[in-house]
C-alpha positions as CSV (number, residue, x, y, z in Angstrom):
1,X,8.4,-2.1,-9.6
2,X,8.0,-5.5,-10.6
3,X,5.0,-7.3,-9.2
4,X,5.3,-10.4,-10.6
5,X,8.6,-11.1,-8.1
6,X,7.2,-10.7,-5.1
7,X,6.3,-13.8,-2.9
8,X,4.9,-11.7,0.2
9,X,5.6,-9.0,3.3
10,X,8.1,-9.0,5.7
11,X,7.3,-7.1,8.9
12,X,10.0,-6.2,10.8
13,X,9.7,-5.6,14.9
14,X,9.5,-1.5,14.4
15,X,6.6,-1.6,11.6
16,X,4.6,-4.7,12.9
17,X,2.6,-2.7,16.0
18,X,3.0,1.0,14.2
19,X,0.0,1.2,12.1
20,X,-2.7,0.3,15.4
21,X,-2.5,4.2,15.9
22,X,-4.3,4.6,12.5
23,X,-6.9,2.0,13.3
24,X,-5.0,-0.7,10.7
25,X,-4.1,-4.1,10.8
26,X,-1.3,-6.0,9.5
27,X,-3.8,-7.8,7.2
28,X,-5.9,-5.0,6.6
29,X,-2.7,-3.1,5.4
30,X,-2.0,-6.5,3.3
31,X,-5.3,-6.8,1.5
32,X,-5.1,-3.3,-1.0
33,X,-2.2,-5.1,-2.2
34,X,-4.4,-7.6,-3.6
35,X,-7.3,-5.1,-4.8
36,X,-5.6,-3.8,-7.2
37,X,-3.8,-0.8,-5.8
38,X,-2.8,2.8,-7.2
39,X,1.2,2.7,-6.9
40,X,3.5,5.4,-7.3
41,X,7.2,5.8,-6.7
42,X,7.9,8.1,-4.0
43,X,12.0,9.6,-5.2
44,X,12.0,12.1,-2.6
45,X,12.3,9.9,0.1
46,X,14.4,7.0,-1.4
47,X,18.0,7.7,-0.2
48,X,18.0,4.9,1.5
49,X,15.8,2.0,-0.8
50,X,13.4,2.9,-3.4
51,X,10.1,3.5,-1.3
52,X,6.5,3.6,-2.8
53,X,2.9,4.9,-1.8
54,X,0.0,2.4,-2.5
55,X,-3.4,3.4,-2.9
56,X,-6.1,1.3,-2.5
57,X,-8.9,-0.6,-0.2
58,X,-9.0,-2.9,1.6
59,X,-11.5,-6.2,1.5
60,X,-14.4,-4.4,3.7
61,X,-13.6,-1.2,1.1
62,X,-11.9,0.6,3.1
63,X,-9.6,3.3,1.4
64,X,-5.9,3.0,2.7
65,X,-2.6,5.0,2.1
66,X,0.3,2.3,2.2
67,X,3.9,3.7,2.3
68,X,6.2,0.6,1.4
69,X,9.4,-0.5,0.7
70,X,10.7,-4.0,-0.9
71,X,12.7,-6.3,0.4
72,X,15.0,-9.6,-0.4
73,X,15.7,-8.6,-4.1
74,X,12.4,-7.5,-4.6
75,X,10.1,-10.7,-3.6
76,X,8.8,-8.7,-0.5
77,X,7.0,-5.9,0.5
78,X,7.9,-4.0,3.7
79,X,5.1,-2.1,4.7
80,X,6.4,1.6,6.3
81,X,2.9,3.1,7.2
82,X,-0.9,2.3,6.4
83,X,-3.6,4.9,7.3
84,X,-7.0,6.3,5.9
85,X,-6.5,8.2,2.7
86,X,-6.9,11.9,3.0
87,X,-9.5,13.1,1.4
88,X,-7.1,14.7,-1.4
89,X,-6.0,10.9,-1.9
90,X,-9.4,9.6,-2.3
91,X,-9.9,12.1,-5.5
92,X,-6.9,11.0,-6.7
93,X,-7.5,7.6,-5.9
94,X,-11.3,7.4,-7.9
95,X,-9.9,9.6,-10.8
96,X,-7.9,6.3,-11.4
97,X,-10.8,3.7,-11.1
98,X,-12.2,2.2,-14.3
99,X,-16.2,2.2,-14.2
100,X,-18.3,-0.9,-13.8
101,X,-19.7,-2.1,-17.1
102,X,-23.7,-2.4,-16.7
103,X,-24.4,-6.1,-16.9
């Protein structure tokens, strides 16, 4: 996935209200995109358009699970789903995180 193409989201009608069940805004779901987020391609359920899983938080640290899609020759992302991590995807999630340097 290439990062450095990608402009901003595009929400369509069916994914814009979706994610309220899990307690998660649009700009909530947004923000782990620009904390630096845990990304992994998700093959089993790409028939259709490469799809991805984000891990990450959000600005108030909040750990989310963003399923994702891109759009427009890759300069958007789709978001699919946002929700808490499970607690198997927050172990995954800190294995990952580089520890803060003592100042």
């Amino acid at each position: 996935m290439d990062t450095e193409r990608i402009v901003g989201f595009d929400w369509d009608a069916g994914n814009a209200r979706k994610n309220d069940a899990h307690g998660v805004s649009q700009a909530e779901a947004e923000q782990v995109f620009f904390n630096v987020p845990l990304v992994a391609h998700d093959p089993a359920h790409s028939a259709a358009e490469p799809r991805y899983h984000a891990l990450g938080r959000s600005d108030s640290g909040r750990k989310l699970h963003v399923t994702f899609t891109l759009r427009k020759d890759g300069t958007l992302i789709s978001i699919i789903s946002a929700r808490p991590m499970s607690r198997k995807e927050r172990l995954i999630h800190e294995a990952f995180q580089t520890p803060e340097i003592p100042k």
